[in-house]
Each structure stands twice: as structure tokens, then as C-alpha cells.
C-alpha positions in Angstrom: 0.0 0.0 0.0 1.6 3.4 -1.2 0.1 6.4 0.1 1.4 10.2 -0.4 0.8 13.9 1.5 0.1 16.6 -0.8 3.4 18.9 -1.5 3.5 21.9 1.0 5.5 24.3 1.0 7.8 25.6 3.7 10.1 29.0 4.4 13.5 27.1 5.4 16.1 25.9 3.5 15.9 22.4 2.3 18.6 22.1 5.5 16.8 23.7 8.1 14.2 21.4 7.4 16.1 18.6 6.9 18.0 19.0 10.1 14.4 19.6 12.1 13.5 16.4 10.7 16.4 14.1 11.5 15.6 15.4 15.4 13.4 12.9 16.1 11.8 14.9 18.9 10.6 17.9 16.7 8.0 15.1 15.2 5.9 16.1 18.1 5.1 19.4 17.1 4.2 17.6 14.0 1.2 15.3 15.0 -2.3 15.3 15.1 -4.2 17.2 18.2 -5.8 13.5 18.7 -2.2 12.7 20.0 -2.9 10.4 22.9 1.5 9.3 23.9 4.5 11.0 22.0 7.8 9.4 23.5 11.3 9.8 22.4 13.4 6.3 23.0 16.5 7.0 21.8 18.4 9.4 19.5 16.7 8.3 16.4 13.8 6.7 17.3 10.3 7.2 19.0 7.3 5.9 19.8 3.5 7.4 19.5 0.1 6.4 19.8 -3.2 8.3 18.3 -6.6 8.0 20.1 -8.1 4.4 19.1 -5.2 3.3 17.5 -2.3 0.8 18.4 1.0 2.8 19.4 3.5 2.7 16.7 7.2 2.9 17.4 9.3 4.6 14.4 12.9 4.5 13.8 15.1 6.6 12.0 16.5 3.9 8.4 18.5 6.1 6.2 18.9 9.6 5.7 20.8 11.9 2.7 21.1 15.7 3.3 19.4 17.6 3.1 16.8 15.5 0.7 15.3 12.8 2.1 14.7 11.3 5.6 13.5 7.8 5.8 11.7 6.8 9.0 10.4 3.2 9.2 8.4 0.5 11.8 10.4 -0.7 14.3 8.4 -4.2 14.8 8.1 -6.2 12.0 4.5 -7.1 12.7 3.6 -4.5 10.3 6.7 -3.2 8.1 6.3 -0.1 6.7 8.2 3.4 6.0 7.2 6.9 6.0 9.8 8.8 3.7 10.0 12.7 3.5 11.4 14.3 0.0 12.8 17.8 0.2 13.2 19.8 -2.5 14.7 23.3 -2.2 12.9 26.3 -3.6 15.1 28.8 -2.4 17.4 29.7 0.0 14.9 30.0 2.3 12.0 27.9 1.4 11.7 24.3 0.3 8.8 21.8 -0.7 8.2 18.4 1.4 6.1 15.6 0.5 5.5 12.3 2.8 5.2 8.7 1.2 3.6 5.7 3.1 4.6 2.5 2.0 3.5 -0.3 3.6 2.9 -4.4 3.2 -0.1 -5.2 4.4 -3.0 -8.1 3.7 -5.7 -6.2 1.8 -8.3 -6.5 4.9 -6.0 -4.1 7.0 -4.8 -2.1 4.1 -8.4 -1.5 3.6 -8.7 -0.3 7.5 -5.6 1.7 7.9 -5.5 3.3 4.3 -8.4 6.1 5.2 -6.6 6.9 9.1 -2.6 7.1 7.7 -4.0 8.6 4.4 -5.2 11.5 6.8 -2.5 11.3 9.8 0.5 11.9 6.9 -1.8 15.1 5.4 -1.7 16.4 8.7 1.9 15.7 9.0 2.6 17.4 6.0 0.3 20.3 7.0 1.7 20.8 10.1 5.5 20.9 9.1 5.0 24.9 9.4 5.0 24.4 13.5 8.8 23.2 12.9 
């Protein structure tokens, strides 16, 4: 299951951003107001949990400055990644956009696909706060 944020815009440099975003703990300002646990376990990973939902830890995978940050599942129950794409504008702006990928049976894809389609928008959205 692939699933994408729409492209927003934002007034830092494609580093700024990139180096907001490899801070694991900035992620908070990031979420949903339905944010029911935000924790930071260790330097590159963290763990958070919406209302109604299972809490999902997230690890930092790979990164390449200042364009892309990959963050993916830490349990292999359900492997997945979340990957953010910077592009610079300018020398003080830059455009972000989140892909979902994930592997699951099509009875949970078809349950998740309509919560993570939203909770990456807001992601997106949100990357202002940062």
C-alpha cells in the first residue's frame, strides 16, 4: 500500500528542514491534536500512539542531506516506511512531501488506508510548526 501527503511548502532551506527532521523529537510538534503518547526512546527513534489506534514505534532507516529522511516501523509485525522528500525552492523555502509505504493483507490495508492517508496530510500540514 503506497500512500502520499500533498506537496507543501515551507520557508526554510531544504537544511533547516532537513536537520528539524532528522531530530526525532521535533516530530511532536508535527502530529495530530488526537495525540494520545508521544515518547522519544533514543536518538533516532520514538514511539507514539493516536486515540483508538495501536501505538506505533518509528525508527530513523536512512537519511541523505538535506533531501530525504526515511523513517520506518520498528516491529516487524507491520513493516512499513514513511519517507519525506525535500526539495529546495530557495534559499529559504523548500517543498516536502510524505510517502507511506507499507505491506499489508488487503483486509487491514483497507482499514488503515483512510486513518494514515489523513494522519500523513496532517503531517505534511503541520510541518510549518517546525
Amino acid at each position: 500500500m503506497n500512500l502520499e501527503s500533498p506537496k507543501v511548502t515551507v520557508q526554510k532551506s531544504a537544511q533547516d528542514l532537513f536537520d528539524q527532521l532528522t531530530d526525532v523529537k521535533n516530530f511532536e510538534k508535527l502530529m495530530p491534536d488526537n495525540i494520545a503518547k508521544f515518547e522519544v526512546t533514543g536518538e533516532d527513534s520514538f514511539i507514539f500512539g493516536l486515540k483508538g489506534m495501536p501505538e506505533i514505534k518509528l525508527k530513523m532507516k536512512d537519511k541523505t542531506a538535506p533531501n530525504k529522511i526515511v523513517l520506518g516501523a520498528a516491529s516487524d509485525k507491520l513493516p512499513f516506511t514513511l519517507t519525506s522528500n525535500i526539495d529546495s525552492v530557495s534559499d529559504s523555502e523548500s517543498a516536502v512531501q510524505l510517502f507511506f509505504e507499507g505491506e499489508f493483507n488487503a483486509m487491514m490495508a483497507m482499514m488503515v488506508k483512510g486513518p494514515i492517508g489523513k494522519f500523513i496530510e496532517t503531517l505534511a500540514n503541520n510541518m510549518h510548526k517546525l
